[in-house]
N, C-alpha and C positions, 0 to 999 in steps of 0.2 A: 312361498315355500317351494314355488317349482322353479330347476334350474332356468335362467335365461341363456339358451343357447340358439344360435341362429336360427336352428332347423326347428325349435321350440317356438321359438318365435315366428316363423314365417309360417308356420300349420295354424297358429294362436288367430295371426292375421287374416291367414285363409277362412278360417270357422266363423269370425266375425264378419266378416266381408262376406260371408252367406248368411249370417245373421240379418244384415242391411235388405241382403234380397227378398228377404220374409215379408219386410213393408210393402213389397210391392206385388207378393203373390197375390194372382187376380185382382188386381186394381193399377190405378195408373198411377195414382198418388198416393202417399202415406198417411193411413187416418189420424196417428199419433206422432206427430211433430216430436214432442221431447225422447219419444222412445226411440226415432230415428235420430236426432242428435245424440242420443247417449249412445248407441251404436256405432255413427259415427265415430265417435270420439274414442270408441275403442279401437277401434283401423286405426286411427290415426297416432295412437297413442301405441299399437306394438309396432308400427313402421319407422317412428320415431326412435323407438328400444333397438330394432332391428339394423336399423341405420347407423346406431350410437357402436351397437357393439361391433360393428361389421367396418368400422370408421370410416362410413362416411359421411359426408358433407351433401347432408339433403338438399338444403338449399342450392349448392352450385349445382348438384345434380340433375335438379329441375331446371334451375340457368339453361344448364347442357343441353336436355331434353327440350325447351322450348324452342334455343336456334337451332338446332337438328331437324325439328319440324318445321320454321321457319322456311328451309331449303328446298321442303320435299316439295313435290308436287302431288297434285291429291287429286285422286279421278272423278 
């Protein structure tokens, strides 16, 4: 029912992706496994929405990004 617009989408992503960091408030691991994949899976799923309507192409994108890191040098 809410528009999907980019800026919608990328705050959507941001809230969730502080949702994931819950799991790990004071602890180093996550007690609940399936709660942290379902979390997951909502990052990844308005990055994907975000990606689609913003036309790009995730997959080259990461391509891109991994020979770009490939070159750097790292201290």
């Amino acid at each position: 029912p809410r528009p999907q617009t980019p800026r919608n989408l990328a705050i959507s992503l941001a809230l969730d992706a502080g949702e994931v960091l819950e799991h790990f408030q004071w602890q180093d691991t996550a007690a609940d496994t399936d709660a942290l994949a379902a979390e997951l899976a909502d990052v990844m799923l308005y990055l994907l929405q975000l990606a689609s309507l913003s036309q790009i192409d995730l997959g080259q994108a990461v391509l891109d990004k991994l020979a770009a890191n490939s070159r750097r040098t790292w201290d």
